[in-house]
SETIMAR-479890 format. One record per residue: x, y, z of N, C-alpha, C, CB in turn; residue in three letters. Coordinates in steps of 0.05 Angstrom, whole numbers, padded with zeros to 5 digits, always signed. Glycine has a CB too. Layout:
XYZXYZXYZXYZala...
REM end
This chain:
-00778-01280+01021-00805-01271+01014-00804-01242+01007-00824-01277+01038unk-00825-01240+00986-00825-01207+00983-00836-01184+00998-00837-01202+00962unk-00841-01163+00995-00853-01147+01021-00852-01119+01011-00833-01150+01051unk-00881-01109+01015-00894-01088+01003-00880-01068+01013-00923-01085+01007unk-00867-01052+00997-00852-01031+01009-00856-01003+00983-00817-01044+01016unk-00862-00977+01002-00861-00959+00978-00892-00946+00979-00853-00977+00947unk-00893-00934+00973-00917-00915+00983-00932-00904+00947-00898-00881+01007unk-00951-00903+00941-00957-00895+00918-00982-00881+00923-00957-00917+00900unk-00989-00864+00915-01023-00855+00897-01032-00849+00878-01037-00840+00901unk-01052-00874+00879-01065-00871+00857-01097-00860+00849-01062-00892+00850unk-01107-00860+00825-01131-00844+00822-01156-00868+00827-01130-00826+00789unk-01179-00852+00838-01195-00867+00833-01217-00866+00812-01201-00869+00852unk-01222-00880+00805-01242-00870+00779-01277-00870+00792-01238-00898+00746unk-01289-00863+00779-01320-00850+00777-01333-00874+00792-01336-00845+00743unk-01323-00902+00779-01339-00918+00787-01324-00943+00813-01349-00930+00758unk-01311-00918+00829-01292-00930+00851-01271-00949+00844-01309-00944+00871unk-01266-00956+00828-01245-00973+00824-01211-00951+00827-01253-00988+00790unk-01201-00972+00841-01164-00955+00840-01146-00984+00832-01150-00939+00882unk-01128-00979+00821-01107-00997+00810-01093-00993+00843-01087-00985+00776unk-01086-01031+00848-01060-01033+00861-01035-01022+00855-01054-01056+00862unk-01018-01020+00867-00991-01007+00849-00973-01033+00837-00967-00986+00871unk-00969-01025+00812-00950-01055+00799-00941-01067+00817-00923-01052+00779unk-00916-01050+00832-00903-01066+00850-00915-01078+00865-00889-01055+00863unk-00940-01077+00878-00947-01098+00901-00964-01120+00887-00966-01083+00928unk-00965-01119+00855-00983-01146+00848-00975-01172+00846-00993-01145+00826unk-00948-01161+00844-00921-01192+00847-00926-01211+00867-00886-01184+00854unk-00925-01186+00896-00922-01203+00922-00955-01210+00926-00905-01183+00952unk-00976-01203+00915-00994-01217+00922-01007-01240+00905-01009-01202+00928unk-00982-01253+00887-00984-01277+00871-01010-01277+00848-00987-01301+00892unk-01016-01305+00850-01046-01300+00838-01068-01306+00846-01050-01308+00818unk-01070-01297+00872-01094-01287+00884-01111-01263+00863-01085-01275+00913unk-01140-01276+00868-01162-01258+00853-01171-01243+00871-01186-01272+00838unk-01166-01238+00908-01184-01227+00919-01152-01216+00941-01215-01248+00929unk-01165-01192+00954-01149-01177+00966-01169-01181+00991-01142-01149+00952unk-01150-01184+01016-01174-01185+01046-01163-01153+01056-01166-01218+01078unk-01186-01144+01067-01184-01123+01083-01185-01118+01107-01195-01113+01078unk-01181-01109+01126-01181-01110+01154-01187-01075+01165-01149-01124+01164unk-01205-01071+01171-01196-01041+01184-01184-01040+01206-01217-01023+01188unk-01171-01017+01211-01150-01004+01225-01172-00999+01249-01134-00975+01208unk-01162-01006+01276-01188-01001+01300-01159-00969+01307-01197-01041+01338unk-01143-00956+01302-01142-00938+01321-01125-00916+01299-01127-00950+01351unk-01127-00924+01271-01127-00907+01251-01147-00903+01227-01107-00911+01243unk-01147-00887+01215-01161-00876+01190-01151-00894+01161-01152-00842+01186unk-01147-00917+01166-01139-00932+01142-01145-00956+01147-01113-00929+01134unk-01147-00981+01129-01147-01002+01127-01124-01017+01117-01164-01006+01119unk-01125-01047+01131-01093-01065+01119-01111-01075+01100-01071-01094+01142unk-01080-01083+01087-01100-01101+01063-01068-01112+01046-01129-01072+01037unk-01084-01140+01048-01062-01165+01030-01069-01189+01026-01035-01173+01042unk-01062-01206+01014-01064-01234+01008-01071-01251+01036-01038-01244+00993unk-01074-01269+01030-01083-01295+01054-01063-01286+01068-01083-01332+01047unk-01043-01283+01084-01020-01285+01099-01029-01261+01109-00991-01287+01086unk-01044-01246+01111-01041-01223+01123-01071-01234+01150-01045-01191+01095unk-01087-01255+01133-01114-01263+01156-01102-01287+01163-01151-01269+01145unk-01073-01302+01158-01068-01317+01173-01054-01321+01198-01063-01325+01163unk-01038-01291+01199-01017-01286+01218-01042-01272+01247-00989-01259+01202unk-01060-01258+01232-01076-01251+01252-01098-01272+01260-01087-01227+01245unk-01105-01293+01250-01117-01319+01266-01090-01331+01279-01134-01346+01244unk-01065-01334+01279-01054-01346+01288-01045-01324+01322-01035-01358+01265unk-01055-01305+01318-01052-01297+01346-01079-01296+01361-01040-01269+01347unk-01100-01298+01347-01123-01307+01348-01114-01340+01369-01136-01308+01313unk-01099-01355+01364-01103-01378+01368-01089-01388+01396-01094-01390+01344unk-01074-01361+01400-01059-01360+01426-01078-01353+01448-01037-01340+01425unk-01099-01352+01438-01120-01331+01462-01141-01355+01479-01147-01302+01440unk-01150-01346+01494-01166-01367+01510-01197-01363+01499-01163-01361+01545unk-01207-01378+01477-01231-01377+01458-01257-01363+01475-01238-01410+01447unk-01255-01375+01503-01285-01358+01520-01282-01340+01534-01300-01372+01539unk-01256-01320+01532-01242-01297+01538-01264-01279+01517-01205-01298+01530unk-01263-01251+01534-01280-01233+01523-01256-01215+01498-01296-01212+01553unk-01231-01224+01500-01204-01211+01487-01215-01228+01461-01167-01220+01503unk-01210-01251+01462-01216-01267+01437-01248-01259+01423-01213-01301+01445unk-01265-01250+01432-01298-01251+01426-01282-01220+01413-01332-01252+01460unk-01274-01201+01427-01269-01181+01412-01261-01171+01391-01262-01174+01418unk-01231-01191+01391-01213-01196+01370-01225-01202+01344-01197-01216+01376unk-01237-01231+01356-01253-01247+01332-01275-01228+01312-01272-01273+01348unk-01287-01212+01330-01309-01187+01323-01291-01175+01288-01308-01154+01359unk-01277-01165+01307-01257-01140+01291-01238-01159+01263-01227-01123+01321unk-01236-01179+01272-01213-01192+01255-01233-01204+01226-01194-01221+01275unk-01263-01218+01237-01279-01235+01220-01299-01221+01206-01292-01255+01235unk-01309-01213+01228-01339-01196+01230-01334-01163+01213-01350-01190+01272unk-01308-01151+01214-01301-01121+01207-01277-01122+01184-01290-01103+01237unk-01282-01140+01179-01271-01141+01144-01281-01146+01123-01256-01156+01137unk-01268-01148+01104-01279-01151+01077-01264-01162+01059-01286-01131+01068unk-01269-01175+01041-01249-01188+01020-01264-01181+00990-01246-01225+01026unk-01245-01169+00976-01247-01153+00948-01234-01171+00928-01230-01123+00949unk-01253-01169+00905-01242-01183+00883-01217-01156+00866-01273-01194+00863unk-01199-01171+00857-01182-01161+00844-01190-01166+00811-01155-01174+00854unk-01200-01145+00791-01198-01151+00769-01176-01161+00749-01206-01134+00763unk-01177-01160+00726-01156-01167+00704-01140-01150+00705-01162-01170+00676unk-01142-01131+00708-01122-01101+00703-01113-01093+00733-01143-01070+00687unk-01117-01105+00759-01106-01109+00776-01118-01082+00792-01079-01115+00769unk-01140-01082+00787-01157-01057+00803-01178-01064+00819-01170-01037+00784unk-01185-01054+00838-01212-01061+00867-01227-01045+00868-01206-01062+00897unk-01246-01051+00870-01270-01031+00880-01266-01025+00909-01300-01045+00878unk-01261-00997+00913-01265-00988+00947-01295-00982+00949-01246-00957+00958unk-01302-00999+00970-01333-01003+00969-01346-00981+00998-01341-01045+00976unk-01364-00976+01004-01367-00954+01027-01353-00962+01048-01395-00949+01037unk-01355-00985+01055-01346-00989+01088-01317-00980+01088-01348-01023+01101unk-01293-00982+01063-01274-00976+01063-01275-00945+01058-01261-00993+01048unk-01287-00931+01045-01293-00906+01044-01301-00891+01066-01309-00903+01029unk-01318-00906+01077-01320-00889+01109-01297-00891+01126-01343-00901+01127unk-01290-00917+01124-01265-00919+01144-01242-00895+01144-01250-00947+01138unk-01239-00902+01122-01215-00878+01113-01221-00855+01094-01191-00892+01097unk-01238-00848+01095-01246-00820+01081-01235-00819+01054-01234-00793+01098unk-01229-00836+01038-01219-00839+01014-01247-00828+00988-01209-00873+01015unk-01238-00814+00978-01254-00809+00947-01242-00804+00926-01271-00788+00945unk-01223-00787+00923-01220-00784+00883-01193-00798+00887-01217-00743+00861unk-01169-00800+00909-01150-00822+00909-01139-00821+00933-01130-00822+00888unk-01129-00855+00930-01115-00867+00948-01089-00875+00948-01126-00883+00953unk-01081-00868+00968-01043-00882+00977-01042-00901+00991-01022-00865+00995unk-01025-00918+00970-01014-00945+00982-00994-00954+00988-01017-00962+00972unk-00988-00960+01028-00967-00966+01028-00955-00988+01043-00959-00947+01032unk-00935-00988+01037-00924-01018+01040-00915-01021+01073-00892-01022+01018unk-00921-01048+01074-00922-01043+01114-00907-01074+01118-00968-01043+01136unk-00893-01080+01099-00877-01105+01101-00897-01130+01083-00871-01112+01137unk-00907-01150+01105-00924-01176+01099-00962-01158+01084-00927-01200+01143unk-00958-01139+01095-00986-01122+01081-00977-01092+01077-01016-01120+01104unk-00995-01084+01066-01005-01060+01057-01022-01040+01071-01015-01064+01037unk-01023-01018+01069-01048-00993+01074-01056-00990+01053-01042-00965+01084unk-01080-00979+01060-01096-00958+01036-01102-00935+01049-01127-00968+01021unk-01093-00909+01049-01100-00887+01059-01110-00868+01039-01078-00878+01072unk-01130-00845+01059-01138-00824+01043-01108-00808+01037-01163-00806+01059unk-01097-00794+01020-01075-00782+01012-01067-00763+01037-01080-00767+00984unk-01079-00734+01040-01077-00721+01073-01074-00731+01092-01095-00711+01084unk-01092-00758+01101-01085-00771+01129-01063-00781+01128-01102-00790+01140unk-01059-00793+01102-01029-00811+01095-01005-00782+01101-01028-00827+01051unk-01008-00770+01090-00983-00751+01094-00978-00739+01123-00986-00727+01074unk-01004-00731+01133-01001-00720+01165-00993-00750+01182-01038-00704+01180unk-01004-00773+01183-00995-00797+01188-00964-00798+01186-01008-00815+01170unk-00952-00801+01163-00925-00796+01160-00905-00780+01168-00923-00794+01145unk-00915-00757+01165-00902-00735+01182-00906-00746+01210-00915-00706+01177unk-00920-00744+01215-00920-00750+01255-00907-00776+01260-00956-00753+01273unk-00897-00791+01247-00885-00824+01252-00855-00815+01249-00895-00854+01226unk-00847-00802+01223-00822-00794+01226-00816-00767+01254-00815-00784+01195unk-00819-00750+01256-00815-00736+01282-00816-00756+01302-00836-00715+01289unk-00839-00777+01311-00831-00798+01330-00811-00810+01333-00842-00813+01330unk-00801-00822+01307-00781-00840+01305-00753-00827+01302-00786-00858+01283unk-00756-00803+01292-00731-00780+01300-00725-00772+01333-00740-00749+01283unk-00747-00771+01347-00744-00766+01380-00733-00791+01391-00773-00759+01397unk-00747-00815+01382-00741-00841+01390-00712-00848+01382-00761-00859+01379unk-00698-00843+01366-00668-00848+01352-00650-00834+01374-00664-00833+01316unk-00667-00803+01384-00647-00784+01391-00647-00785+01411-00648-00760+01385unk-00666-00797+01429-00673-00807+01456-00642-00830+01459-00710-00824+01457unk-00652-00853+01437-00635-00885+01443-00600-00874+01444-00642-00914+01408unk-00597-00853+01423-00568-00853+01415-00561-00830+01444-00563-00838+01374unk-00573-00823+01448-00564-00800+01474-00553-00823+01493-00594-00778+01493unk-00569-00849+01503-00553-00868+01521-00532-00887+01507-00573-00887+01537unk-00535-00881+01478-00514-00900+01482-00478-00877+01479-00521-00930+01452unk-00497-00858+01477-00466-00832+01472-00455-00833+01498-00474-00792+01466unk-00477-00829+01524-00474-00832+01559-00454-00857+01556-00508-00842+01580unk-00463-00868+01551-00449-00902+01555-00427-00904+01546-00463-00927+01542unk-00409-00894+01526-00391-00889+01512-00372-00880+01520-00396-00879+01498unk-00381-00850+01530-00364-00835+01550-00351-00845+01576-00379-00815+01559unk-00377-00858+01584-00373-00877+01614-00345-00894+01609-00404-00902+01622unk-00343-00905+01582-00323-00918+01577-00295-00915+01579-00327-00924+01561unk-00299-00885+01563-00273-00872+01555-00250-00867+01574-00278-00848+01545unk
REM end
């Protein structure tokens, strides 16, 4: 399977519309509509083809339905999305609720998150990025320090 990878921005025009990036129109076949999901603990929204609201009903489905987890879930997953038509020229209208979410206006960055996508305002996307790589640089330098310990222990 294919998988959105690669980070782009693009412009938005006057009348809100932004082009997907080529690369991700492949992997979302020929679907006319893009689903959206907002982000509950970032400044961006996911966003991809059916597979992206199927993987999240299917954890949906693991849950105990009269659980207040599932009433929540279901809230955020059903109730706090949106599904966008994709024109001919492979462009969407970012409509307010996605605008508020993510502070997006003259353009947006799109990036690839494997089975989906982001849409970020450009700034949050870059401070976002920056702070994931320093994490994942502490986290590398953290893992490889035990396995250097462990090594030695050997020697």
């Amino acid at each position: 399977m294919d998988r959105f990878l690669s980070n782009t921005i693009n412009k938005v025009d006057k009348k809100g519309r932004v082009s997907i990036p080529a690369s991700f129109r492949p992997i979302l076949g020929n679907t006319s509509h893009l689903y959206i999901l907002n982000s509950v603990d970032q400044p961006t929204v996911d966003a991809g083809g059916i597979e992206l609201i199927e993987r999240a009903e299917e954890q949906l489905e693991q849950m105990d339905r009269f659980s207040i987890e599932y009433e929540l879930q279901s809230f955020v997953l059903h109730g706090d999305s949106t599904e966008l038509k994709i024109d001919g020229e492979g462009r969407i209208v970012l409509n307010d609720i996605i605008r508020e979410q993510t502070g997006i206006t003259d353009r947006a960055a799109f990036v690839g998150r494997g089975h989906f996508f982001q849409i970020w305002e450009p700034e949050k996307f870059r401070a976002y990025r920056e702070e994931a790589r320093k994490q994942v640089a502490e986290m590398r330098r953290a893992n490889s320090g035990g396995v250097a310990a462990r090594r030695g222990e050997q020697g």
